[in-house]
VOPAGU-2260 file (C-alpha; in pm, 1 decimal, decimal comma):
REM VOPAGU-2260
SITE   aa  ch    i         X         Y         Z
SITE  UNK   A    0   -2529,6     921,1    -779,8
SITE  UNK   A    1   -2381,8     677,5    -587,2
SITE  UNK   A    2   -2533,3     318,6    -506,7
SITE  UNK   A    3   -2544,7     213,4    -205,3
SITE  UNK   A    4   -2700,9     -83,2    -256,7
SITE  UNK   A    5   -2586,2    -481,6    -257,1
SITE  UNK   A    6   -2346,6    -628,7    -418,2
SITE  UNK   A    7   -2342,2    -865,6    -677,9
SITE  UNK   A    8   -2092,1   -1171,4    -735,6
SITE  UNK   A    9   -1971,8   -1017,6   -1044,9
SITE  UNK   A   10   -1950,6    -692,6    -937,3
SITE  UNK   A   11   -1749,8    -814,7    -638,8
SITE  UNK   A   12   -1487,5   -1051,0    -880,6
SITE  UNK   A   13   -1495,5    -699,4   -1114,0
SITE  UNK   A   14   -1377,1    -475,6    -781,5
SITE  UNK   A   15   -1177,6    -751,1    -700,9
SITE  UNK   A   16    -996,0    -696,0   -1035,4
SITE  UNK   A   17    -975,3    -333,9    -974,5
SITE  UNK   A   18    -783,3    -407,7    -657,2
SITE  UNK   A   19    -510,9    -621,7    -854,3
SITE  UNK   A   20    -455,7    -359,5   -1111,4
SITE  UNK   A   21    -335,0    -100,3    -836,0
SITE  UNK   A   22    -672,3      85,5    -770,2
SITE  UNK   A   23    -721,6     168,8    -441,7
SITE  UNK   A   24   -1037,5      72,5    -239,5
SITE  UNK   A   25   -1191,7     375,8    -321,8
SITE  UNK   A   26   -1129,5     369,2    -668,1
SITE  UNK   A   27   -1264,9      62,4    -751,2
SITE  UNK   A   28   -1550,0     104,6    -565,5
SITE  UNK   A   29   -1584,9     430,6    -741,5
SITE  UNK   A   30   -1568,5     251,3   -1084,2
SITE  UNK   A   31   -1898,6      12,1    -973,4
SITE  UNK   A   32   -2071,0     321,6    -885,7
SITE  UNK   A   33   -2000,0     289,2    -552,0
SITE  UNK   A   34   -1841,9     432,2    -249,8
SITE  UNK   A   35   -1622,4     251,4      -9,6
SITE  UNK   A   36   -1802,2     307,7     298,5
SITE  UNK   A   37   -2053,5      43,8      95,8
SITE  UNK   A   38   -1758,3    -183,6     -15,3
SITE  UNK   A   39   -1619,9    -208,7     343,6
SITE  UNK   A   40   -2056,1    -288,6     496,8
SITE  UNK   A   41   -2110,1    -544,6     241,1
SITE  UNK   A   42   -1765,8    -730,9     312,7
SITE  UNK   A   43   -1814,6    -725,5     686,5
SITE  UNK   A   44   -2206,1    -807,0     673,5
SITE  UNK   A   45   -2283,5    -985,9     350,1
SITE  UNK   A   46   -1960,8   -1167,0     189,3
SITE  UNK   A   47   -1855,1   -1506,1     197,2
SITE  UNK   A   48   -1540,2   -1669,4     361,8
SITE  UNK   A   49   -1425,6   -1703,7      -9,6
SITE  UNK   A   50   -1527,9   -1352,7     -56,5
SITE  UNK   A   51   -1334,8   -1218,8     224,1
SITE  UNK   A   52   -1034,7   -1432,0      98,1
SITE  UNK   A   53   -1052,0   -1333,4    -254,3
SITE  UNK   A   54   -1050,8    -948,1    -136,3
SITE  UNK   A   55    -784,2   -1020,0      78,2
SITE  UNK   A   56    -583,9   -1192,7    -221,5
SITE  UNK   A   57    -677,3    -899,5    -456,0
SITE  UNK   A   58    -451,9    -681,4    -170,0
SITE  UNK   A   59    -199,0    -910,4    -169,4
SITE  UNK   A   60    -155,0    -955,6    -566,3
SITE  UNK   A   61    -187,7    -597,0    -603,6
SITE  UNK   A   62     163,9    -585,5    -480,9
SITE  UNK   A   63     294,0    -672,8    -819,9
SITE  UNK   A   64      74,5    -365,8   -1037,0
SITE  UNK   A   65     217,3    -138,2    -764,0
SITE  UNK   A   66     588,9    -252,0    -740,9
SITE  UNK   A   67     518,7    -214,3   -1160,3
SITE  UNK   A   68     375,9     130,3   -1139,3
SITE  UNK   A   69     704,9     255,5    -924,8
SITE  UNK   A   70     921,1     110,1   -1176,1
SITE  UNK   A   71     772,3     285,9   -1417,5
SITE  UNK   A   72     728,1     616,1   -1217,9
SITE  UNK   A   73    1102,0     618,9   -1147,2
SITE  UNK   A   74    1197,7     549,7   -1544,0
SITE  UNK   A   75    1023,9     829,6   -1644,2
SITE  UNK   A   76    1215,8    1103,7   -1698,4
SITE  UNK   A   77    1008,1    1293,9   -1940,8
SITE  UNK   A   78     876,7    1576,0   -1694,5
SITE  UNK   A   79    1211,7    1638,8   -1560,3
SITE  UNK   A   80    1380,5    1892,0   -1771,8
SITE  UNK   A   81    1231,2    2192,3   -1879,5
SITE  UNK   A   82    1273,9    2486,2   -2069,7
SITE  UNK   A   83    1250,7    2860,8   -2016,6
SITE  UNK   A   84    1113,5    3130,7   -2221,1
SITE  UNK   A   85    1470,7    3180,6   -2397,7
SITE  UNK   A   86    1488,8    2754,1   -2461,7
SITE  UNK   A   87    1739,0    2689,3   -2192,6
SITE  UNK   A   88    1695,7    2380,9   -2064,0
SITE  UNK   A   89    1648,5    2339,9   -1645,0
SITE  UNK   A   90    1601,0    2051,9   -1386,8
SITE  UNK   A   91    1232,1    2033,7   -1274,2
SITE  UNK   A   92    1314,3    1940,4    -904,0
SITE  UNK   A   93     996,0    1904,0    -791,1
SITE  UNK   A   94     890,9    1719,1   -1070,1
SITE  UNK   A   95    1155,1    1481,4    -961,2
SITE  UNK   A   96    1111,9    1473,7    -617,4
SITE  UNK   A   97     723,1    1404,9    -660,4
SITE  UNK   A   98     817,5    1121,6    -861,2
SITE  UNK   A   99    1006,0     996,0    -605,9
SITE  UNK   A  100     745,0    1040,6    -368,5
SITE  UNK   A  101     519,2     857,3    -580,2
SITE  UNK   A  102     734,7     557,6    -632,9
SITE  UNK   A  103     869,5     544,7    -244,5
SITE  UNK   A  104     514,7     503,3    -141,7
SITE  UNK   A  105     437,1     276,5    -394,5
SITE  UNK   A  106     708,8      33,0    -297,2
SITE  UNK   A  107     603,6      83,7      83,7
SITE  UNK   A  108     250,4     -49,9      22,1
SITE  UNK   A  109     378,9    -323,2    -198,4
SITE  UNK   A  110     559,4    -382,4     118,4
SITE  UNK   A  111     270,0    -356,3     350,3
SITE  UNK   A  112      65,0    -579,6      61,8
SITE  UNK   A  113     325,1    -862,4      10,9
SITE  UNK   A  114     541,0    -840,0     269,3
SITE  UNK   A  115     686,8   -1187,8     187,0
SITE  UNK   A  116     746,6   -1044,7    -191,0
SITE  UNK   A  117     815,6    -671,7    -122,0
SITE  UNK   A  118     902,8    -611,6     222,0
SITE  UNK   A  119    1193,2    -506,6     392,0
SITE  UNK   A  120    1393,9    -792,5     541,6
SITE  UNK   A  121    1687,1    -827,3     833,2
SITE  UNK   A  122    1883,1   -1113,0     868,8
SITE  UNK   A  123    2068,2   -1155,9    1182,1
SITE  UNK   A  124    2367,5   -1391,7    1223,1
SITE  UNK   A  125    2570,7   -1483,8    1523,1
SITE  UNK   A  126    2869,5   -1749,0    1542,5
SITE  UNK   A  127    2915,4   -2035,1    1814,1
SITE  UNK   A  128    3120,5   -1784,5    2058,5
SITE  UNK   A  129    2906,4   -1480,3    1978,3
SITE  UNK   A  130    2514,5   -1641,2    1966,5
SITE  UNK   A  131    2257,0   -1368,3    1911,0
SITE  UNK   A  132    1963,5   -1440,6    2170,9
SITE  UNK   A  133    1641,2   -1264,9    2167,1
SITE  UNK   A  134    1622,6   -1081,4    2477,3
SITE  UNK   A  135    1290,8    -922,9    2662,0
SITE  UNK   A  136    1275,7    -574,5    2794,9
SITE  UNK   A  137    1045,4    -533,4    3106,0
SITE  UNK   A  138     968,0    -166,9    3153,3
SITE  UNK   A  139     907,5     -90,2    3481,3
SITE  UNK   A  140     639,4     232,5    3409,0
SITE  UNK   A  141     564,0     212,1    3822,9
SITE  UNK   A  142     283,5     260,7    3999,1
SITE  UNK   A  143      19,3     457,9    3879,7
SITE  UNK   A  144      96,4     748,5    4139,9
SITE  UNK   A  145     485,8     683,4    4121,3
SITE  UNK   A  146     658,1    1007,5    4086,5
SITE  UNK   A  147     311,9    1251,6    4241,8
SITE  UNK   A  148     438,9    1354,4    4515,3
């Protein structure tokens, strides 16, 4: 059964340390008993500043565990090759293109996590006769009746 009720300091720092080591919200709170409905309540009605900060944090430094897990997702080879009834050996492409999967979203939330750290990054570079200059577009969407006639 699932408890819905409060949450204690060091169940919070123990979630907390769920969320570092790559569990997702739900798994975490799943692992205090929990669901994360309950998690998400407590935070907004009953946590601290520091509380809030040391979740938020915990998302953040959870980065690493899953730029980790997708390293290791991608080295792993051993599900990719298979063999058939005669012992002929064969490429498990879906095997391969799961793991791929797996590790392409793993890198995108480490991305959305620590976007500093893990992110995707542009550089743009001009010279002195060829500045780059941000420019605004204005749409011009019309009237609200434009275009009923």
């Amino acid at each position: 059964m699932i408890s819905h009720s409060y949450i204690t300091k060091e169940q919070f720092d123990e979630f907390c340390d769920f969320i570092i080591d790559g569990q997702t919200t739900r798994q975490a709170a799943k692992s205090l008993g929990k669901d994360r409905r309950s998690i998400y309540k407590w935070i907004n009605n009953h946590a601290s500043p520091e509380q809030v900060h040391q979740y938020a944090r915990a998302l953040q430094m959870s980065a690493d565990s899953l730029a980790e897990d997708g390293l290791e997702i991608v080295d792993d080879d051993s599900l990719d090759i298979g063999f058939d009834d005669e012992g002929k050996p064969f490429v498990k492409g879906e095997n391969i293109q799961r793991s791929k999967e797996r590790a392409s979203y793993r890198k995108w939330l480490a991305g959305k996590r620590e976007p500093k750290k893990y992110g995707e990054s542009t550089t743009l570079k001009g010279d002195k006769d060829n500045p780059l200059t941000p420019a605004i577009i204005k749409l011009d969407l019309g009237s609200p009746d434009a275009g009923a006639d």
